[in-house]
C-alpha positions as CSV (number, residue, x, y, z in Angstrom):
1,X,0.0,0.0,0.0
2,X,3.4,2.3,-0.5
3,X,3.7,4.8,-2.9
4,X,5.8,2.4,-5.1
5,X,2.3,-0.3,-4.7
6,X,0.3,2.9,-6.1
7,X,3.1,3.7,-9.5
8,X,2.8,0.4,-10.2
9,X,-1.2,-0.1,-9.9
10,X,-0.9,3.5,-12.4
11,X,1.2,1.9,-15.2
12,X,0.0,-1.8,-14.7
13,X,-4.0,-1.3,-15.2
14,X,-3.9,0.4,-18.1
15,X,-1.5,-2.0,-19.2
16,X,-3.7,-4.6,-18.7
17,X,-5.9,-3.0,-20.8
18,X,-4.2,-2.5,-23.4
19,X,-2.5,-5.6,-24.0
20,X,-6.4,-7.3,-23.6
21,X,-7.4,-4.8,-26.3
22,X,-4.8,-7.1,-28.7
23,X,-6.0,-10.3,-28.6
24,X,-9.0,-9.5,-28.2
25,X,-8.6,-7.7,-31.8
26,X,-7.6,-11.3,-32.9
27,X,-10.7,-13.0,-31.6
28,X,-12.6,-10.4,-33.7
29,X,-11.2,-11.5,-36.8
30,X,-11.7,-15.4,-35.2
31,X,-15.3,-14.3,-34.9
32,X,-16.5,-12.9,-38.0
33,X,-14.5,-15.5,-40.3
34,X,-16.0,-18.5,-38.3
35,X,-19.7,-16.4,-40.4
36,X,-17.8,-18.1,-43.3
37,X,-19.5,-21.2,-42.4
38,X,-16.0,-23.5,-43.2
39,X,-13.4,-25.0,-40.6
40,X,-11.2,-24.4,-43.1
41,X,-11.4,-21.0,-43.4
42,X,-10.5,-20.5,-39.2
43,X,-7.4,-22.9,-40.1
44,X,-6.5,-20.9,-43.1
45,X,-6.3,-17.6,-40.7
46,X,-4.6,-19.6,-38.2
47,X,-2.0,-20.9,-40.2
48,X,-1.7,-17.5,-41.8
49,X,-1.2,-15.9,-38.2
50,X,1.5,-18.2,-37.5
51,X,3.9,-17.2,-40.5
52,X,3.2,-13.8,-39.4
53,X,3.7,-13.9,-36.0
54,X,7.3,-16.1,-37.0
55,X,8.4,-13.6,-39.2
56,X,7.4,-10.9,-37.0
57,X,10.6,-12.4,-34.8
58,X,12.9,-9.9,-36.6
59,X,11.1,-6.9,-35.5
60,X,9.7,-8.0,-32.0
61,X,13.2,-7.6,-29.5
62,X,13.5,-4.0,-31.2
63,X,10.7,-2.8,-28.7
64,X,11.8,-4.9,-25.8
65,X,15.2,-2.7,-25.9
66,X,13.2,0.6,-26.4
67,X,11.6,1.0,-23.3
68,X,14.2,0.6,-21.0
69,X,17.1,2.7,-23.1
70,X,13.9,5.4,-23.4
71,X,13.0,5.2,-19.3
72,X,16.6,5.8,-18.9
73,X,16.9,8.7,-21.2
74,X,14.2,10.2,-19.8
75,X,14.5,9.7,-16.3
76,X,17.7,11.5,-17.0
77,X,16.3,14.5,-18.4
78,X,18.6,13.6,-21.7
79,X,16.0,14.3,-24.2
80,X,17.9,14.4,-26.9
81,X,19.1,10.6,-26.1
82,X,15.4,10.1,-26.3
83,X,14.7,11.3,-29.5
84,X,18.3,9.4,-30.7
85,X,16.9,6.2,-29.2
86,X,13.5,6.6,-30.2
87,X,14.9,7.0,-34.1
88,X,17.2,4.6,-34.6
89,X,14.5,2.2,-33.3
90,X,11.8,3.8,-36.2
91,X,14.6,3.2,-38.4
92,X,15.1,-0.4,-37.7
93,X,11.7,-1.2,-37.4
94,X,11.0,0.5,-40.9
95,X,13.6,-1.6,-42.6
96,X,13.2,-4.8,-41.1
97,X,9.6,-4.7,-41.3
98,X,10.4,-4.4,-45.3
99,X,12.3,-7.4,-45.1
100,X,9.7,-9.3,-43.3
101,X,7.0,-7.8,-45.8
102,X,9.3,-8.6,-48.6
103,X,10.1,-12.6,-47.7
104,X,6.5,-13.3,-46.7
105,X,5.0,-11.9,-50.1
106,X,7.5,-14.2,-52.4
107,X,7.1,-17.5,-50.3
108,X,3.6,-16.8,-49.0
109,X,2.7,-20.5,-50.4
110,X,5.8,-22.0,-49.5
111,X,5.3,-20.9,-46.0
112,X,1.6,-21.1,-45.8
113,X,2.0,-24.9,-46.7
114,X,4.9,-25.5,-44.4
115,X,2.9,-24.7,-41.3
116,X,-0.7,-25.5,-42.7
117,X,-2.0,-27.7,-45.3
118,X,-2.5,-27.2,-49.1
119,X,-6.8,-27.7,-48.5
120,X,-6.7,-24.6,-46.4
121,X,-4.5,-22.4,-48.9
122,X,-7.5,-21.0,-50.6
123,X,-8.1,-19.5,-47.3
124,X,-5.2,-18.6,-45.6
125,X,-3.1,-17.1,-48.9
126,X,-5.6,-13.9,-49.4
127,X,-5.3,-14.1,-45.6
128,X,-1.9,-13.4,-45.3
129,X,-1.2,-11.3,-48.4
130,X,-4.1,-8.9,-46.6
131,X,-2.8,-8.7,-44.0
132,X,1.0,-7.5,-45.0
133,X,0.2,-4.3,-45.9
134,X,0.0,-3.6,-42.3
135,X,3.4,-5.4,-41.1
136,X,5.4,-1.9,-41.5
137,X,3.0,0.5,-39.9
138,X,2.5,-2.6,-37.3
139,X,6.6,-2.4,-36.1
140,X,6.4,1.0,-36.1
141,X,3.3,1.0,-33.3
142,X,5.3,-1.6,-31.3
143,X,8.2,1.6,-31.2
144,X,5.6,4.2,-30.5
145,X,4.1,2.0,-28.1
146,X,7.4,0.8,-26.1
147,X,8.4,4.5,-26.7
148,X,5.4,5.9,-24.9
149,X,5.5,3.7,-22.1
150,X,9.2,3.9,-21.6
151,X,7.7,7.8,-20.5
152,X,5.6,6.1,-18.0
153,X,2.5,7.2,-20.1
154,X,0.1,4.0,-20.5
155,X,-2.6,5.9,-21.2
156,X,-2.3,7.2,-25.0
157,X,-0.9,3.8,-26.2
158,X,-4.0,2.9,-24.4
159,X,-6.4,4.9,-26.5
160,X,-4.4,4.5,-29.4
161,X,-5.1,0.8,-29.0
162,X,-8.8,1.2,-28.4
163,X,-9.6,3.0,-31.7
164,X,-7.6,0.9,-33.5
165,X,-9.6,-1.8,-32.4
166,X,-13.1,-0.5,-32.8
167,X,-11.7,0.3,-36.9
168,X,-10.8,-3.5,-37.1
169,X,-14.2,-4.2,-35.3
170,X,-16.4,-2.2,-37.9
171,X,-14.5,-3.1,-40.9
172,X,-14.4,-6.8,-40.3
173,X,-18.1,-7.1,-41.7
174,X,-18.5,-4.3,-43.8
175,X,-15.0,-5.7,-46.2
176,X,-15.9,-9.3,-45.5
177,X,-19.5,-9.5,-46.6
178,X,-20.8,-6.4,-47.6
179,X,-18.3,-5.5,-49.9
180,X,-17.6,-9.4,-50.9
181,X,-13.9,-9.7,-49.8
182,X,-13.8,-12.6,-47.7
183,X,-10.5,-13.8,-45.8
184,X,-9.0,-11.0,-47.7
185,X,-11.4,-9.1,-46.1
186,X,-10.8,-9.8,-42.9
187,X,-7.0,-9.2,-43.2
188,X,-7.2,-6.1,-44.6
189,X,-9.3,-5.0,-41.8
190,X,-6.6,-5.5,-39.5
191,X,-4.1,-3.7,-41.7
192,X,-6.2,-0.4,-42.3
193,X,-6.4,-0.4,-38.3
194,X,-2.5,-1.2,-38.2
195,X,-1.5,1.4,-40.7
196,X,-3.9,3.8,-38.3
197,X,-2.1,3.1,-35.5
198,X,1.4,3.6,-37.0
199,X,0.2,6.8,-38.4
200,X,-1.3,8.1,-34.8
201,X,1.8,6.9,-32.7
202,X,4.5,8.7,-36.0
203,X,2.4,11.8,-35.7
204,X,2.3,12.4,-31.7
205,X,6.2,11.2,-31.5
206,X,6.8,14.4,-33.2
207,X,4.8,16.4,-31.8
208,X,5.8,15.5,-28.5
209,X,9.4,16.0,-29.2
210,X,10.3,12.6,-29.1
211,X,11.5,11.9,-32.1
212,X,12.2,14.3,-34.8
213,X,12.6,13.9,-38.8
214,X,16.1,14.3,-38.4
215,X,16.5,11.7,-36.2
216,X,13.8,9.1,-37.4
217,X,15.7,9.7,-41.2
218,X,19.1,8.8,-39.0
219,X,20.2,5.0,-39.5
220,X,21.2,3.8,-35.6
221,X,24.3,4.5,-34.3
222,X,27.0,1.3,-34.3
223,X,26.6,1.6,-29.9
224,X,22.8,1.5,-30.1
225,X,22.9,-2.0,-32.0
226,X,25.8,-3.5,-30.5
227,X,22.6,-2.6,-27.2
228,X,20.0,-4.2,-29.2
229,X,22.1,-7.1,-30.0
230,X,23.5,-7.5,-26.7
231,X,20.1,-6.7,-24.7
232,X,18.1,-8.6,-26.7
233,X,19.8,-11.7,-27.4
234,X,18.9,-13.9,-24.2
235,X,15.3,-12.3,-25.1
236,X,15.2,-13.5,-28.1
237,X,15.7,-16.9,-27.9
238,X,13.4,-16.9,-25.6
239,X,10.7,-16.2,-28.4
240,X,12.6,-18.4,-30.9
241,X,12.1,-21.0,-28.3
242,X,8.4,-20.7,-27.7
243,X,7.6,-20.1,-31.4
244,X,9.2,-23.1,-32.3
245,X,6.8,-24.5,-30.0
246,X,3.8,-22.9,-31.2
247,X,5.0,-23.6,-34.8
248,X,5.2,-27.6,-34.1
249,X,1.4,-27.4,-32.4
250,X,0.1,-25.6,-35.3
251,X,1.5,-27.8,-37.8
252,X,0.4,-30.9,-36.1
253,X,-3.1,-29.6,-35.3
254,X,-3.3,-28.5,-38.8
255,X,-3.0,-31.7,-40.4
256,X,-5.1,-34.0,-37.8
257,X,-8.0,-34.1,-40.2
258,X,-8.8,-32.6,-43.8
259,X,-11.6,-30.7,-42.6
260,X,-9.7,-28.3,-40.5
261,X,-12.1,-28.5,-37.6
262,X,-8.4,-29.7,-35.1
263,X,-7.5,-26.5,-36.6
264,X,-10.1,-24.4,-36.1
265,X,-10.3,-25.1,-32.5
266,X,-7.0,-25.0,-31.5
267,X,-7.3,-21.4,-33.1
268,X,-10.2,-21.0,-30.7
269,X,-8.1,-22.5,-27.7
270,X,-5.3,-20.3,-28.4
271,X,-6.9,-16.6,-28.5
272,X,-8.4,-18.0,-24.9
273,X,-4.8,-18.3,-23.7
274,X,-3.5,-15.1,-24.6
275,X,-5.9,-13.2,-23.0
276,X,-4.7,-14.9,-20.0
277,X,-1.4,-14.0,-20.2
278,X,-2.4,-10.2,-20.5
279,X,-1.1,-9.9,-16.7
280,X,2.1,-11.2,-16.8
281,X,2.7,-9.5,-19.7
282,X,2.0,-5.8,-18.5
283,X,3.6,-6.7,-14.9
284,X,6.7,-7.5,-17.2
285,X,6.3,-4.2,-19.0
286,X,6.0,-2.6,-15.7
287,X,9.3,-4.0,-14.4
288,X,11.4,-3.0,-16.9
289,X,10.1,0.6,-16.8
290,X,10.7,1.2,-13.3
291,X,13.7,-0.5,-13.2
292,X,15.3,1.9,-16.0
293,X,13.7,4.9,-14.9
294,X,15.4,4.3,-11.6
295,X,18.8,3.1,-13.1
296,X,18.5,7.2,-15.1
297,X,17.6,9.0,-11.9
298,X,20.6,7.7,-10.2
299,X,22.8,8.2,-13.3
300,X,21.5,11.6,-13.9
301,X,22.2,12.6,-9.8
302,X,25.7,14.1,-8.9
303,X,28.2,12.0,-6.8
């Protein structure tokens, strides 16, 4: 019931929030293709979901480093370390989520039918290929975001999050069925809100002074790589290890039967589970911002 009990109850419920808002985004798309009436069609998205998230590997430790390198900076009153961090990680995120959006789109079926099966192609390739417009503008939320809450502010990723979400919810049906798009439909939902988020978080990093075009146009210094490999590395395998895992469950549940229905409910099984680990992750988040922030203040205090 400290003070220190209170800054973390400030940062970690909206956290909570807002890493909920996430997979329940997911579950939306989970919801309105199971209207297609086929199995298939909720294996297709979830094989599609695993190439993305796999791929998404080369883009996901860039944030993990942000926040704490950002709480630093800030907790030093160093802003213009902030805005050096904050670029170099735009930077990186911008190129490597080319890369990613250039592999996926030339070996879509290749990967599609590495993790899922050839019956459920029809579904998960316009799947996929909707859904890679967004991968860009979707590494360059995960800066903004890590960014943000390296400043202790949860709140505007938050809302950020929340109408990003309600853009997905809304243009789910309208693209899927009204306008006759299908699975592609579905996907390209999720990248219109994706590419809204990207835009929001961009727009209020400059505005806010924490990035500036100068800096964002600025490839990362040698020392802030050597940090991401360095600080990242054990974090990383982490997530190579557990996707390898996921990968392997996928693949098996996809080819248990030819009508996709293993598939289709382990899809179902697995949004349920990430919203359970919601709290861990934002207690996680929490950690690493208070730790870092308190790491600057001491750095920034005389001897």
């Amino acid at each position: 019931g400290d003070a220190l009990d209170k800054r973390i109850l400030t940062l970690a419920a909206p956290a909570m929030v807002n890493f909920l808002i996430l997979p329940l985004t997911g579950a939306v798309d989970l919801f309105w293709i199971g209207k297609i009436g086929s199995a298939l069609a909720n294996a297709g998205q979830a094989a599609a979901d695993q190439v993305y998230s796999t791929a998404a590997l080369l883009t996901n430790v860039i944030p993990i480093v942000t926040v704490p390198l950002v709480a630093k900076a800030h907790a030093a009153g160093n802003t213009e370390e902030v805005q050096r961090q904050v670029g170099g990680a735009l930077f990186l995120s911008l190129c490597l989520g080319s890369l990613v959006t250039l592999l996926v789109g030339l070996g879509n079926s290749r990967w599609l039918t590495l993790i899922g099966t050839s019956a459920a192609l029809q579904y998960s390739r316009p799947y996929l290929l909707g859904r890679l417009p967004g991968v860009v503008p979707d590494a360059m939320s995960t800066v903004g975001f890590s960014s943000f809450r390296g400043m202790q502010d949860a709140m505007t990723p938050l809302k950020i999050s929340a109408v990003a979400s309600l853009i997905n919810l809304v243009l789910d049906p309208l693209l899927m069925f009204n306008c006759g798009l299908g699975m592609a439909g579905a996907a390209l939902a999720t990248a219109t809100s994706q590419l809204f988020a990207g835009c929001t978080y961009l727009t209020l990093l400059l505005r806010r002074g924490l990035v500036k075009f100068s800096t964002l146009l600025r490839p990362p210094s040698k020392e802030l790589l050597q940090r991401i490999a360095a600080a990242g590395g054990a974090v990383q395998i982490r997530n190579v290890a557990l996707n390898i895992a996921f990968v392997a469950i996928t693949k098996t549940t996809q080819g248990l039967d030819a009508t996709g229905v293993s598939a289709a409910a382990h899809a179902v099984t697995i949004a349920l589970w990430q919203l359970g680990g919601v709290v861990l992750f934002a207690m996680g988040s929490v950690a690493t911002i208070l730790t870092s922030a308190e790491i600057g203040k001491k750095d920034a205090t005389p001897e």
